[in-house]
NUZA-645201 format. One record per residue (C-alpha): x negated, y negated, z negated; residue in one letter. Coordinates in Angstrom, 1 decimal. Layout:
<rs>
R     xx     yy     zz resn
R      X      Y      Z    A
...
</rs>
This chain:
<rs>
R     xx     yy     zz resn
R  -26.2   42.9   -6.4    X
R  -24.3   40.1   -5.1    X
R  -20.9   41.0   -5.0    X
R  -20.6   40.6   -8.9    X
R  -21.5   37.4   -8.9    X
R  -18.8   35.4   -8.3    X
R  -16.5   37.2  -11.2    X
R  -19.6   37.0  -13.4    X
R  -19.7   33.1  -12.7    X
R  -15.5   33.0  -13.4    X
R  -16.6   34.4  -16.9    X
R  -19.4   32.0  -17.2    X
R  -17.1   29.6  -16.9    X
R  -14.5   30.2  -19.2    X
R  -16.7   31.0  -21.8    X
R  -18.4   27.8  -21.8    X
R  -15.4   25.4  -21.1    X
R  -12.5   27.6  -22.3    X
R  -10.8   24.2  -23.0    X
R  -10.7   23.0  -19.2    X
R  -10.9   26.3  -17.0    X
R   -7.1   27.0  -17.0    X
R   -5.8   23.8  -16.0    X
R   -8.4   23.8  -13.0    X
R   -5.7   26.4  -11.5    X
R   -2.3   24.5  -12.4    X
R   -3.0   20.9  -11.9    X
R   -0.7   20.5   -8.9    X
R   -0.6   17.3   -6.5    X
R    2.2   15.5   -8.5    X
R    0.3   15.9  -11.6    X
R   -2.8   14.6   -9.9    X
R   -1.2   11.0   -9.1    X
R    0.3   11.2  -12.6    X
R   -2.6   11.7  -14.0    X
R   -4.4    8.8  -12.2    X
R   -1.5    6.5  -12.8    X
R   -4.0    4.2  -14.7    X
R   -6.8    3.9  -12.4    X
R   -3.8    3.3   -9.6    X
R   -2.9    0.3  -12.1    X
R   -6.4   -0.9  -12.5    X
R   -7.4   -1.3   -8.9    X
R   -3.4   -1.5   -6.8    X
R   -3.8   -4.8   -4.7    X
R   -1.4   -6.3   -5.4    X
R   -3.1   -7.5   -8.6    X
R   -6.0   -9.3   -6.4    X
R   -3.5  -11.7   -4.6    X
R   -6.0  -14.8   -5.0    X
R   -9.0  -12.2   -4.7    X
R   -8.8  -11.2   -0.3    X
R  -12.0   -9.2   -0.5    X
R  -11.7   -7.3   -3.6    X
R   -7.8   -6.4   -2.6    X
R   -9.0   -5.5    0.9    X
R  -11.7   -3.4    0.1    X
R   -9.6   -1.8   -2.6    X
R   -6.9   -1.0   -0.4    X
R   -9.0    0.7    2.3    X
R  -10.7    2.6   -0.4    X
R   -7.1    3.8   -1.4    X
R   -6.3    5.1    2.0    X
R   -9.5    7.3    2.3    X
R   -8.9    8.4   -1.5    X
R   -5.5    9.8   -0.3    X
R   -6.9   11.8    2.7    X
R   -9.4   13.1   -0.3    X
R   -6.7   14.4   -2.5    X
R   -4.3   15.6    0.6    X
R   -7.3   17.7    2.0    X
R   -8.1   18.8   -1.3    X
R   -5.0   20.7   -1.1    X
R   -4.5   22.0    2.0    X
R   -5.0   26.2    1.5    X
R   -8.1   27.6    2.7    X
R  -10.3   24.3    2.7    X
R  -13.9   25.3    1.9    X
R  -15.9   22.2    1.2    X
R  -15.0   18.2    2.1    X
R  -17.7   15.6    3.2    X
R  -19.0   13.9    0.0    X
R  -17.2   10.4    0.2    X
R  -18.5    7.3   -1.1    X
R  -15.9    4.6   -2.5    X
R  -16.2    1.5   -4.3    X
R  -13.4   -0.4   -5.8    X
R  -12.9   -3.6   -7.9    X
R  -11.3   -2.6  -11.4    X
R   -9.3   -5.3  -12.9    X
R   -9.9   -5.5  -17.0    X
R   -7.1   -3.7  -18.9    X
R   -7.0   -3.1  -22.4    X
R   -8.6    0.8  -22.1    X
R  -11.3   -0.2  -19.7    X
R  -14.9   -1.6  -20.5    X
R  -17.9   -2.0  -18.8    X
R  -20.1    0.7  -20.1    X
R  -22.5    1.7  -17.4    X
R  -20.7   -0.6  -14.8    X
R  -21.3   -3.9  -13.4    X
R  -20.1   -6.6  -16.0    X
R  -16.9   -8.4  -15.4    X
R  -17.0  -11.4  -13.2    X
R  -15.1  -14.6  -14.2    X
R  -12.0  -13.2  -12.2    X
R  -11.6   -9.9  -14.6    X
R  -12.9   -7.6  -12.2    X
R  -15.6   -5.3  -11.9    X
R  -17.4   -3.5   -9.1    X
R  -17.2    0.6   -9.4    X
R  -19.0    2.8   -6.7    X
R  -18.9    6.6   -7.0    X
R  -18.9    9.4   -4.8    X
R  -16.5   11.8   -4.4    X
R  -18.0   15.5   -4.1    X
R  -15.7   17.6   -5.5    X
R  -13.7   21.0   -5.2    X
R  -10.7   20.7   -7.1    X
R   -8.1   18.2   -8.3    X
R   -8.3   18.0  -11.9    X
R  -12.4   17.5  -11.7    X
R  -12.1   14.9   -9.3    X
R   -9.2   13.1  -10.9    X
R  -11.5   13.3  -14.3    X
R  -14.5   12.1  -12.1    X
R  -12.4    9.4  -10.6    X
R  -11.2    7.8  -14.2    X
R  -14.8    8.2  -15.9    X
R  -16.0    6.7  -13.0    X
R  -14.0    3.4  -13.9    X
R  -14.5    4.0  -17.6    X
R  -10.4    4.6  -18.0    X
R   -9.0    6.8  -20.6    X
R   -8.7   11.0  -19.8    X
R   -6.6   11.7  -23.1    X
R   -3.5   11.4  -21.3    X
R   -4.3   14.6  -19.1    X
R   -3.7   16.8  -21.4    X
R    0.2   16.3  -22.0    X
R    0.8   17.1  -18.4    X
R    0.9   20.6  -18.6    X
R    1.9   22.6  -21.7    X
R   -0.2   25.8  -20.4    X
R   -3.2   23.6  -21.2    X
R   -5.2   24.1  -24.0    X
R   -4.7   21.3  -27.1    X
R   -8.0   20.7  -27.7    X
R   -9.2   16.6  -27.6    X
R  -10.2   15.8  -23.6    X
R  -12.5   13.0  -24.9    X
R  -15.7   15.5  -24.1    X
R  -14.9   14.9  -20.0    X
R  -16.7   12.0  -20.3    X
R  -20.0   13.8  -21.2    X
R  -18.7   17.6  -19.0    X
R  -21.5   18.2  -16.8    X
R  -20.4   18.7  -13.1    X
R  -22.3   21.5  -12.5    X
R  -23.3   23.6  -16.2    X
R  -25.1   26.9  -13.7    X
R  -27.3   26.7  -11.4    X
R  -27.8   29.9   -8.8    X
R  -31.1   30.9   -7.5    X
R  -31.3   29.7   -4.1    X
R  -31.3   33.3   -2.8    X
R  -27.4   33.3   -3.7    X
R  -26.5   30.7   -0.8    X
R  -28.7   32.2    1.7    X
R  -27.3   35.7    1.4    X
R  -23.2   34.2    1.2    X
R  -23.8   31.5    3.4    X
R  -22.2   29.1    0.9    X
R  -23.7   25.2    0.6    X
R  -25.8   24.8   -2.6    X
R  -23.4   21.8   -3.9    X
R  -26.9   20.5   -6.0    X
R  -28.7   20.2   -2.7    X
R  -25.9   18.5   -1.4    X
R  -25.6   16.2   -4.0    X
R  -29.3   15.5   -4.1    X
R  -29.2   14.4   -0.7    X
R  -25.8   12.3   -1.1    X
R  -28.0   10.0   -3.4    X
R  -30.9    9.9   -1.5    X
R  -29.7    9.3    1.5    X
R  -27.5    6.0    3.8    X
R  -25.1    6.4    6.7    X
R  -26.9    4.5    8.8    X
R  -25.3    3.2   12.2    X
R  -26.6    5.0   14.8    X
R  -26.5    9.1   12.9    X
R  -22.5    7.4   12.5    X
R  -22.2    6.3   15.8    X
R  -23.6    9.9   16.9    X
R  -21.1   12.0   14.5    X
R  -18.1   10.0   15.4    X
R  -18.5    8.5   19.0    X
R  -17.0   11.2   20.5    X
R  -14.1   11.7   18.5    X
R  -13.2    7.5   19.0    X
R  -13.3    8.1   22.6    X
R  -11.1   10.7   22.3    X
R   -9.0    8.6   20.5    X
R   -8.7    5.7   21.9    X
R   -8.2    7.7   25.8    X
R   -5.0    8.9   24.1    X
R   -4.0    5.4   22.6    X
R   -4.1    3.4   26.3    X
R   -0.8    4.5   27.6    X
R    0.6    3.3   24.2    X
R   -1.6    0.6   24.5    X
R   -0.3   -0.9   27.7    X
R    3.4   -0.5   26.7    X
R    2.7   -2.4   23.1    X
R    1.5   -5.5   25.4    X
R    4.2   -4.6   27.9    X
R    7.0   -5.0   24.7    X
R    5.4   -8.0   23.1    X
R    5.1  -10.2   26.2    X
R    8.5   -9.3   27.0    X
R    9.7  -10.3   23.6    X
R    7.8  -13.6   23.0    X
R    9.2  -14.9   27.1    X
R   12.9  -13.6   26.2    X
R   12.7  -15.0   22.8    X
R   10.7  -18.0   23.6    X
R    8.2  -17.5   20.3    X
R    4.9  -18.4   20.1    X
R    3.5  -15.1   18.5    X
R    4.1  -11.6   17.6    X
R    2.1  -10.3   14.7    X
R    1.3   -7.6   12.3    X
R    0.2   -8.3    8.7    X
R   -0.8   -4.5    8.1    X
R   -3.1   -2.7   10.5    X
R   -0.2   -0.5   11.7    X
R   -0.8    2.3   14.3    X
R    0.0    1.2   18.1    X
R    3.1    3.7   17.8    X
R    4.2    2.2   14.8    X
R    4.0   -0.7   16.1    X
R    5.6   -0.1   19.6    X
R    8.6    1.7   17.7    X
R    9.0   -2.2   16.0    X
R    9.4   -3.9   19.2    X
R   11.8   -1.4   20.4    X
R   13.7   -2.0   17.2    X
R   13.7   -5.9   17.9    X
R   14.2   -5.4   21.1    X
R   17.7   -3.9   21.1    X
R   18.9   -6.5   18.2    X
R   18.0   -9.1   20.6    X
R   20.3   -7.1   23.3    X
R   23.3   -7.3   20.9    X
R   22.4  -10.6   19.1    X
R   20.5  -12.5   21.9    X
R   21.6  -15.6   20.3    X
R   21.1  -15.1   17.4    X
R   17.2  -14.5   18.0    X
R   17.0  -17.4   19.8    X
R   16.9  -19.3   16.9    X
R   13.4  -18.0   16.2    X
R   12.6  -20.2   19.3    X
R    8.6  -21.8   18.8    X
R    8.0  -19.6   16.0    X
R    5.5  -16.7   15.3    X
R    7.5  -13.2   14.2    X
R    5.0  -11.4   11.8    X
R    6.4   -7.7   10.7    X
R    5.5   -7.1    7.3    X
R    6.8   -5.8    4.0    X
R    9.5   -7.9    3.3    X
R   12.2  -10.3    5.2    X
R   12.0  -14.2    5.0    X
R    9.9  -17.1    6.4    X
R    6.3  -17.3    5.2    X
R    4.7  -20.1    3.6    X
R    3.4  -21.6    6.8    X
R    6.7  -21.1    8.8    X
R    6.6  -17.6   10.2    X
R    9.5  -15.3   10.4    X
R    8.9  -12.5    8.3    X
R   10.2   -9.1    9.3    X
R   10.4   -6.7    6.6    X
R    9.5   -3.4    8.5    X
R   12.0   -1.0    5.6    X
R   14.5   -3.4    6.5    X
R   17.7   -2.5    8.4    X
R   19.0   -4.6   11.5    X
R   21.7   -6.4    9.3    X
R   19.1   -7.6    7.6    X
R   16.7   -9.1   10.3    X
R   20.1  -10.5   12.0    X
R   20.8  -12.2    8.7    X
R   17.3  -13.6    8.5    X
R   18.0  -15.0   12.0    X
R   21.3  -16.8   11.1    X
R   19.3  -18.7    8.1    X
R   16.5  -20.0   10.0    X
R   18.2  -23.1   10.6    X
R   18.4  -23.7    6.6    X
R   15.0  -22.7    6.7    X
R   13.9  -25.0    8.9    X
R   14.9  -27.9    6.5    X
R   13.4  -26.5    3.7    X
R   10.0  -26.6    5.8    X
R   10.9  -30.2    6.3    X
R   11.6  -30.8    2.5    X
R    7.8  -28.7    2.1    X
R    6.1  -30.6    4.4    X
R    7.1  -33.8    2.7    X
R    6.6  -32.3   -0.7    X
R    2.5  -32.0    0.6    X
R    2.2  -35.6    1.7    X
R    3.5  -36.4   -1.3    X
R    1.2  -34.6   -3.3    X
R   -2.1  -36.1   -0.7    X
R   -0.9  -39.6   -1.6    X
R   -1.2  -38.8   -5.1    X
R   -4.8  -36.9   -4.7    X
R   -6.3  -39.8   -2.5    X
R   -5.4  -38.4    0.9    X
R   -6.8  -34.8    0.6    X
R   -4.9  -32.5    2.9    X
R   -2.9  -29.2    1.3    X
R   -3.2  -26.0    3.4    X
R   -2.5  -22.8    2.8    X
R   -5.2  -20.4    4.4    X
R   -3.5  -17.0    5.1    X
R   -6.5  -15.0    4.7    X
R   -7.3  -16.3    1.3    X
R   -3.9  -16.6   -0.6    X
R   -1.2  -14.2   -1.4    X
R    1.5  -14.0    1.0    X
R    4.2  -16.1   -0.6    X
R    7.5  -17.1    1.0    X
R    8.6  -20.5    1.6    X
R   10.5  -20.5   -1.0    X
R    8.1  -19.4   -3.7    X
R    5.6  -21.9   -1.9    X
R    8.2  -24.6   -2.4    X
R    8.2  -23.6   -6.0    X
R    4.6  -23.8   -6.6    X
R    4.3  -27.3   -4.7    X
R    7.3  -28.8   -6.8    X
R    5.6  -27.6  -10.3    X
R    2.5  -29.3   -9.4    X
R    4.0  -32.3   -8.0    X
R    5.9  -33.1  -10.8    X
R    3.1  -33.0  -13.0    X
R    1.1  -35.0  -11.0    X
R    4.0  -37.7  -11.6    X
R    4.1  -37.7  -15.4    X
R    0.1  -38.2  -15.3    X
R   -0.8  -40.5  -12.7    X
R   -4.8  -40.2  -11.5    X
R   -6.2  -43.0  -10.3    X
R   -7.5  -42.0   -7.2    X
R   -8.6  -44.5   -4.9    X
R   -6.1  -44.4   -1.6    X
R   -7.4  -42.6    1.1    X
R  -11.1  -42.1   -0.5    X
R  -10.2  -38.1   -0.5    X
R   -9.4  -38.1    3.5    X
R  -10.7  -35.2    5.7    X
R  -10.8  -32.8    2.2    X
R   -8.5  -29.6    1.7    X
R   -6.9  -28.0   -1.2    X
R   -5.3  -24.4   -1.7    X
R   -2.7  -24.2   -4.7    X
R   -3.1  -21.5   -6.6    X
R   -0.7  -20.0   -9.8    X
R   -2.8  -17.5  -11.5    X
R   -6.3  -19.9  -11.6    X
R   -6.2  -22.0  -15.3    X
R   -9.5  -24.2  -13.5    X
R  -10.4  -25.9   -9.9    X
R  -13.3  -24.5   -8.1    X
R  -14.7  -25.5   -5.3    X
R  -14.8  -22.5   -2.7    X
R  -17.9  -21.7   -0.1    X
R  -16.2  -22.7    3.1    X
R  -15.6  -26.1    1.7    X
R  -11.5  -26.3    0.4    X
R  -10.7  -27.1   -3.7    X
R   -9.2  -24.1   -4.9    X
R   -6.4  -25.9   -7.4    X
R   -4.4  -24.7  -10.1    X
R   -0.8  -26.0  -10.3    X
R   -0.9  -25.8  -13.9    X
R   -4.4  -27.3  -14.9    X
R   -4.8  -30.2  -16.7    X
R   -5.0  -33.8  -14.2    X
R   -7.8  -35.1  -16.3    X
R  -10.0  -32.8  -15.9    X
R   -8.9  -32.5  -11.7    X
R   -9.9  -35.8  -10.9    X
R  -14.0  -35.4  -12.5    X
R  -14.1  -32.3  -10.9    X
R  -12.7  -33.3   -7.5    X
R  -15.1  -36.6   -7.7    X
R  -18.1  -34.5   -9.0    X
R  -17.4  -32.2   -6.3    X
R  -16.5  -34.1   -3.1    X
R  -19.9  -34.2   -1.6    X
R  -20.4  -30.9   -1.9    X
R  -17.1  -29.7   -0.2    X
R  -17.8  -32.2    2.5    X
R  -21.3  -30.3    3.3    X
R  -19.6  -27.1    2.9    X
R  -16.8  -27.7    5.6    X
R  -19.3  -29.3    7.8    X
R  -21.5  -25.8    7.1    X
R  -18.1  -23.8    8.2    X
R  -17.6  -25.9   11.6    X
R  -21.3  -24.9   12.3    X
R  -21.1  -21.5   11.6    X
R  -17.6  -20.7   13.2    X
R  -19.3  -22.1   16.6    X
R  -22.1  -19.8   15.9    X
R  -19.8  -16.5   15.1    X
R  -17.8  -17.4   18.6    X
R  -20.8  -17.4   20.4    X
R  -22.2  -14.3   18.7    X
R  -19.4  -12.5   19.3    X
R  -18.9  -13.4   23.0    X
R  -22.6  -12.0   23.7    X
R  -21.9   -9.0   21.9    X
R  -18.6   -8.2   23.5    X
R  -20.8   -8.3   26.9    X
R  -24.2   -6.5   25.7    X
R  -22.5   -3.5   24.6    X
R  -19.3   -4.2   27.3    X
R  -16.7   -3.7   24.6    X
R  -12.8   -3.7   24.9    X
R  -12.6   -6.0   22.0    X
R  -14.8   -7.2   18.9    X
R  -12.8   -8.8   16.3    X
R  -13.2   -8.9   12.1    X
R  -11.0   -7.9    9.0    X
R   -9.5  -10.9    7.1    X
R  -12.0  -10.0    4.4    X
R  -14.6  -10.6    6.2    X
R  -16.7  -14.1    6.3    X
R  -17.8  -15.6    9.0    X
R  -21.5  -15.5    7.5    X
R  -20.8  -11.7    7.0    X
R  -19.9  -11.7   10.9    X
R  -23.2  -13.6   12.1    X
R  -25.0  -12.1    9.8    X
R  -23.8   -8.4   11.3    X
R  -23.4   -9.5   15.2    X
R  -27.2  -10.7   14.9    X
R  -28.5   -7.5   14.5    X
R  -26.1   -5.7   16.6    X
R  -27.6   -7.4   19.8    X
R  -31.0   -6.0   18.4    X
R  -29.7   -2.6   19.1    X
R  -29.0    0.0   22.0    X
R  -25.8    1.3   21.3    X
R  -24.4    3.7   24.1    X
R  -21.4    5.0   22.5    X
R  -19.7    1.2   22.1    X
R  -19.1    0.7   25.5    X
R  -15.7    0.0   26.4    X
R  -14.9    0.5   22.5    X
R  -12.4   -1.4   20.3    X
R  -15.0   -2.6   17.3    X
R  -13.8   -3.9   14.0    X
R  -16.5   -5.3   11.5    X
R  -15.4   -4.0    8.2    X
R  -16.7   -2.8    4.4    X
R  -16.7    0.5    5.6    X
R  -17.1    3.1    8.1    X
R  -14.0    4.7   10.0    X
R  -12.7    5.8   13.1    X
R   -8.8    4.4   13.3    X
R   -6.1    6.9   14.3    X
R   -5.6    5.0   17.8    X
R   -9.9    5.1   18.2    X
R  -10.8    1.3   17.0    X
R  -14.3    1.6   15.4    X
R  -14.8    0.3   11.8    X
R  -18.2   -0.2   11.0    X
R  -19.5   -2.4    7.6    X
R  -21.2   -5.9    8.2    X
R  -24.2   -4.8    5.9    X
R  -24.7   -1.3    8.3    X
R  -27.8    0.3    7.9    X
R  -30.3    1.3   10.9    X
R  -32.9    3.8   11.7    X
R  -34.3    6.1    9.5    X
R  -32.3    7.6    6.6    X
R  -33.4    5.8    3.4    X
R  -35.2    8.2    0.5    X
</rs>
């Protein structure tokens, strides 16, 4: 009786959606990321440089998105975990909000959507209706295709038969409605995560120690040969990654010892690109040859005087704004070099100079700003700093930094509190639960990290001991066993 079935449902199939079935079968991987091309430009992070949340959570939903589509097409995979993903889509001419959260004043939106599905043209088609982006474009990517208009994948029912329940209990397949049905009834909570993936993290992280010791071996060796203050990553980088980058650094400094030197006092951060950051850090671009890095080394004294001239350039700037300090918080601005810094800084000085605000001298003292190029109005942010355009208009600056003053006084005040509170929190859950280390994403607040340590200690948790545990958006298990868990985790029983 059965062993018709699956033929008959083939048939089914292309008799109801003879438009779609034959590119099911010959959209390959290439065509997949072509296809997606303008959900990748809607949500890529490098468009939320002022936005650290948004571009954080976007790019960790990219990297599970990728071991989606890789498994997808592996040969012989039977069925992936349903995968839930939300990213912030920024507002392009194709997208609206139908269905989705309404743009915020930044020209985002938030899109959640779960990923449960079998092949790649359904999930790429689920992935751009999802984010209300245009299919049309799918259908010029493979001339086998039929012609007919793709607008209709919009309203394509996942599922269009359902089998009798008898079906999966004689071929032992999953009923992909059931599993659906309990996808949206259903949370990850901490502890059910904690008990699928515990194991698996120990595993992990027993294999990571020897690589482990020799990554702290290599960086105090650096930073004492070198005399810096710091070695850093900007990307969370595997520990062999990372060990294979101090053993690049470390034979440069054998043949240009020197050379290196002349990082003395100063933080090395391996990154993307070669330079000195905005705050004064040597930036080594990891895709970067030696010749490179050595001629980065050779320009740090000229360097050096720039960050003179910079630092100069932001007391000039805090005379001008009534003694209000300019900072620029790593976790919260794009990562700019010193020169494009120096840039920004000059623009807005110079138009401070043609249109002189009377601010009193010194009745700003103890405030912050952050200069921002792609804001066209201040704000005052949460943790108390003026978030200030270089291009907006000084009139309307000084009533809003007046207006505003109090308020940013009582919010850095509220920060101080609450960063004393986050310490201890994190100090008495690093010894209830006797972890290896405790520590947060950039992303993350510090009112996200009481909030999340706070009901940690509430909890028994077994499996953390002697863990690595980063508070996140989102649950993983990192390649060298550090445990991500989200801030907002969910406990006890499933939720219906």
């Amino acid at each position: 009786m059965f062993c018709h079935l699956r033929p008959m449902r083939r048939l089914c199939l292309e008799k109801i959606f003879p438009r779609w079935f034959p590119y099911s079968r010959a959209l390959s991987g290439a065509e997949a990321v072509n296809a997606l091309r303008p959900f990748y430009f809607a949500v890529h992070p490098d468009f939320f440089g002022q936005h650290p949340i948004e571009r954080e959570v976007n790019e960790n939903s990219l990297k599970r998105l990728s071991v989606y589509l890789e498994n997808l097409q592996k040969p012989g995979f039977k069925s992936l975990k349903p995968t839930q993903l939300t990213f912030y889509v920024r507002e392009t001419d194709q997208s609206s909000s139908d269905g989705q959260e309404p743009f915020s004043t930044s020209g985002f939106r938030a899109v959640k959507f779960t990923l449960h599905t079998r092949d790649l043209l359904s999930t790429v088609l689920y992935i751009l209706n999802s984010c209300s982006l245009s299919v049309e474009h799918i259908q010029s990517l493979n001339t086998n295709v039929h012609t007919q208009p793709l607008k209709e994948a919009k309203r394509m029912p996942d599922r269009p038969i359902k089998w009798d329940k008898s079906y999966y209990s004689f071929t032992g397949f999953k009923d992909p409605d059931e599993d659906l049905e309990q996808v949206s009834r259903m949370e990850t909570t901490l502890t059910s995560w904690l008990d699928n993936n515990g194991k698996s993290a120990v595993k992990k992280l027993e294999n990571s120690l020897p690589l482990r010791k020799e990554l702290d071996r290599l960086k105090d060796e650096l930073s004492h040969q070198l005399q810096l203050s710091d070695i850093r990553w900007q990307r969370s980088w595997g520990i062999a990654h990372r060990c294979s980058q101090l053993h690049s650094l470390g034979r440069l400094a054998q043949q240009n010892l020197e050379t290196l030197k002349k990082a003395k006092g100063c933080t090395i951060i391996f990154t993307d690109r070669s330079g000195m950051s905005a705050v004064g850090h040597v930036m080594l671009g990891t895709m970067d040859v030696h010749h490179h890095w050595t001629k980065l080394f050779e320009r740090l004294p000229s360097y050096f005087d720039l960050q003179r001239r910079l630092m100069l350039l932001e007391d000039q700037i805090s005379y001008l704004l009534g003694g209000i300090q300019v900072v620029y918080i790593e976790e919260l601005q794009p990562v700019l070099t010193l020169e494009e810094y120096y840039s920004l800084l000059d623009v807005f000085y110079n138009r401070l100079l043609k249109n002189r605000i009377p601010f009193h001298p010194r009745s700003l003292r103890g405030l912050q700003m952050i200069l921002n190029s792609d804001r066209y109005a201040p704000s005052l942010h949460e943790l108390g700093h003026f978030n200030i355009p270089a291009l907006c208009d000084p009139a309307n600056l000084q009533w809003f930094i007046l207006t505003k003053a109090q308020q940013a006084r009582e919010n850095m005040k509220r920060k101080e509190e609450l960063k004393v509170i986050e310490n201890e929190l994190i100090q008495a859950s690093t010894k209830k639960f006797s972890l290896e280390k405790l520590y947060k994403e950039p992303s993350i607040s510090s009112m996200q990290m009481v909030d999340c340590c706070k009901r940690l200690l509430e909890q028994s948790l077994p499996y953390l001991h002697g863990m690595h545990l980063c508070v996140s958006h989102f649950y993983s298990v990192m390649q060298d066993g550090d445990l991500c868990i989200p801030w907002n985790w969910k406990n006890g029983e499933a939720i219906k």
